[in-house]
C-alpha positions in Angstrom: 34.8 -23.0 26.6 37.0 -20.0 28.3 35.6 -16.5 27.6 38.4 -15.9 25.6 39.9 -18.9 24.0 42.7 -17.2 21.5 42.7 -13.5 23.2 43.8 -12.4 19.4 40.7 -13.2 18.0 38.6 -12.0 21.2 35.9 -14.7 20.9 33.1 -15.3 23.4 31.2 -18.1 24.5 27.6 -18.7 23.6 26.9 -17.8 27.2 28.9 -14.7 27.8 26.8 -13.4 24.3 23.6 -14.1 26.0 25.0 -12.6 29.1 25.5 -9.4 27.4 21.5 -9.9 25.7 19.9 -10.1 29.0 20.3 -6.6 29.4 17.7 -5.7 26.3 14.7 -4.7 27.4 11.4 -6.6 26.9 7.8 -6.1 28.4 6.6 -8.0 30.8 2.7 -8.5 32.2 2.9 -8.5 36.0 0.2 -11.3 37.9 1.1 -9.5 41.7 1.6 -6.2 43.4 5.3 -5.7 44.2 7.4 -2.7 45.2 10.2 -1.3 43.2 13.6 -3.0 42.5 16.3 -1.1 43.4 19.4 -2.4 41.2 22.9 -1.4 40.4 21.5 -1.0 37.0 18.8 0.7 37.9 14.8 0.9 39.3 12.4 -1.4 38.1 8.5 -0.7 39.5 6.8 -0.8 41.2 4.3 -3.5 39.7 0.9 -4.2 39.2 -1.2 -7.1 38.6 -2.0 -6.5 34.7 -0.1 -3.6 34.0 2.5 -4.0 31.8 6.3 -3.0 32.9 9.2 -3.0 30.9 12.4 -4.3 32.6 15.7 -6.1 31.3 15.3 -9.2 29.9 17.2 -10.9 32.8 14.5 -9.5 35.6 11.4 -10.8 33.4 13.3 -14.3 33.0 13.6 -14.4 36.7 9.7 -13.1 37.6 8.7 -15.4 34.8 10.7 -18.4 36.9 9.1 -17.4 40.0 5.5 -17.4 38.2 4.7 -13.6 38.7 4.4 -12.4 35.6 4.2 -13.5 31.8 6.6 -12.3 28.9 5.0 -10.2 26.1 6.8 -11.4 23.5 8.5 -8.9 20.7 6.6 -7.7 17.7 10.0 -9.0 15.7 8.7 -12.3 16.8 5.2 -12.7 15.6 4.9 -14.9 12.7 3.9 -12.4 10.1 7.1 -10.4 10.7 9.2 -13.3 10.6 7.8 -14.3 7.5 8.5 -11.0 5.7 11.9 -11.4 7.1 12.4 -14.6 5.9 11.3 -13.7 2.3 13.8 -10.3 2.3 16.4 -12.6 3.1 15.8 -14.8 0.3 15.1 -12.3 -2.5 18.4 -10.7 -1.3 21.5 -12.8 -1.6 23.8 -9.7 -0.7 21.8 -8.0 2.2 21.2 -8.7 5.7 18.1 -8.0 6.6 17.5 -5.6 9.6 17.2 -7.5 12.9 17.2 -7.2 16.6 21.5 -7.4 17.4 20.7 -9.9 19.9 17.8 -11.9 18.2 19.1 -15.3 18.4 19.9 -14.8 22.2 16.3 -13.4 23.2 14.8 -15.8 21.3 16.8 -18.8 22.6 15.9 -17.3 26.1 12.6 -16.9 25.6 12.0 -20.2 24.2 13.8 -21.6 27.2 11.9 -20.0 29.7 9.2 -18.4 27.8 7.4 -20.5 25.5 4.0 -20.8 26.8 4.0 -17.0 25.8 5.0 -17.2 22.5 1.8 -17.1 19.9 2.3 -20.5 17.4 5.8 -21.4 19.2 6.5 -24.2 16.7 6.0 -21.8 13.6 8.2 -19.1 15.3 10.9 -21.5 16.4 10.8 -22.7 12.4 11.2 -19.4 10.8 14.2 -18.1 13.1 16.3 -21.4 12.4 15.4 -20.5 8.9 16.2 -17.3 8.3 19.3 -18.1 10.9 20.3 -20.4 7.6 20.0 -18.3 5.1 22.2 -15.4 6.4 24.8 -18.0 6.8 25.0 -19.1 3.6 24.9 -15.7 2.5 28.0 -15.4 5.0 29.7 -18.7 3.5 29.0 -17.2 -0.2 30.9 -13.5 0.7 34.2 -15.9 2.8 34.4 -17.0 -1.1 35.3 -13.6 -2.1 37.8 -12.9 0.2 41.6 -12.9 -1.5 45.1 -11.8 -1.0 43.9 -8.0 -1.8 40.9 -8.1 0.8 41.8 -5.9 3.7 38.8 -5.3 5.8 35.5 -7.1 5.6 32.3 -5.2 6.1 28.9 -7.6 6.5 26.1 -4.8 7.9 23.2 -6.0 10.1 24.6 -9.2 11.4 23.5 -9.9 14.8 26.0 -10.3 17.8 26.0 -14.0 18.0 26.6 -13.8 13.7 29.3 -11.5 14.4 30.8 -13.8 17.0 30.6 -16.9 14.9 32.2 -15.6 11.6 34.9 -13.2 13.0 37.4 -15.6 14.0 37.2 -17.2 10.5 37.8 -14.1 8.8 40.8 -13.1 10.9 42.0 -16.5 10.2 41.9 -15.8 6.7 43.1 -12.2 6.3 46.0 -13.6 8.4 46.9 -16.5 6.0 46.8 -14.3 3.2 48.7 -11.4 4.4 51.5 -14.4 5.7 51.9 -15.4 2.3 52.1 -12.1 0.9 54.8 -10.2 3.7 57.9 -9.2 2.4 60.0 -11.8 3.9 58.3 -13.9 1.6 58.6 -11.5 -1.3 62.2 -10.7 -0.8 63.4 -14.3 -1.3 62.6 -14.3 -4.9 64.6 -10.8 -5.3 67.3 -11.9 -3.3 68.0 -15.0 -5.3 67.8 -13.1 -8.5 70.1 -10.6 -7.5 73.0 -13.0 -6.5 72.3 -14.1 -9.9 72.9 -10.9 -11.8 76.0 -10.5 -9.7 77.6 -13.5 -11.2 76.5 -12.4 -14.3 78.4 -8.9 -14.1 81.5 -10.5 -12.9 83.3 -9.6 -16.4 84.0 -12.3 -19.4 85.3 -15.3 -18.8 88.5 -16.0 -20.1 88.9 -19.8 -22.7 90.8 -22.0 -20.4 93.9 -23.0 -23.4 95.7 -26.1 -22.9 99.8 -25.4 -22.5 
């Protein structure tokens, strides 16, 4: 898929929103000694074996590929914390709960790369895709709402890849409606009934007699 399929709608790939969630930061438990990183981004270091380091999430999947250090994995992520998520979601049909922007990305990451650091991996996975289902559904109940009066759309607290999904549909939708509502469309009635009234106030008609 291109970065930016309809250039209207500015959509991005899966990929490029993952791109831009490499750059949160995440902690990372070093296994060597290693000097600083010096990156355009910035200095990482140095490390030490058992210290814990923070770094972008980018630089801990590629230590974690090499085998030199381990991924401490986000209090956001432990099963309690999911499960109180999960539960707000549900007693809230209207509300999006407050999450990481870029939870579904870290987490897909981190479950690609990551998993032999994630406490009860199986349970965590579980709870993400669920509460990943019911804030779409609560996004598929609010697209209900939308008509031909709707002029913005506010949903607070979705999370980039949320916000990337459902905007295309929206704009899709605001666009159909305000289509079939321009005045071109509203004029044609008016013009047709005014051609009317001016056959209508061309005077009285004068009784054709026979000679």
């Amino acid at each position: 898929m291109a970065g930016q399929s309809d250039p209207h709608l500015s959509i991005f790939s899966a990929p490029e929103v993952e791109f831009l969630a490499e750059d949160e930061v995440i902690e990372i438990v070093p296994n060597i000694r290693m000097e600083s990183l010096h990156m355009i981004c910035g200095d990482f270091g140095p490390f030490f074996p058992q210290i814990a380091a923070k770094v972008p999430l980018w630089l801990a999947v590629a230590l974690k590929r090499r085998g030199k250090c381990a991924i401490r994995v986000p209090e956001w992520m432990s099963v309690e914390r999911l499960t109180q998520a999960l539960e707000a979601e549900r007693e809230s049909p209207r509300e999006f709960q407050t999450l990481p922007f870029h939870y579904v990305e870290i987490s897909r990451l981190l479950f690609d790369h990551a998993h032999d650091d994630i406490p009860d991996e199986y349970m965590v996975r579980s709870l993400i895709e669920d509460i990943r289902d019911v804030r779409f559904h609560k996004v598929e109940t609010g697209l209900e709402s939308i008509s031909g009066r709707t002029h913005a759309v506010k949903l607070k607290n979705l999370s980039a890849m949320e916000v990337n999904i459902v905007r295309p549909f929206i704009i899709r939708t605001l666009q159909a409606f305000y289509k079939h509502d321009s005045p071109q469309m509203i004029q044609q009635p008016e013009a047709t009934g005014n051609r009317r009234s001016q056959v209508a106030d061309r005077g009285p008609r004068r009784d054709l007699r026979p000679r």
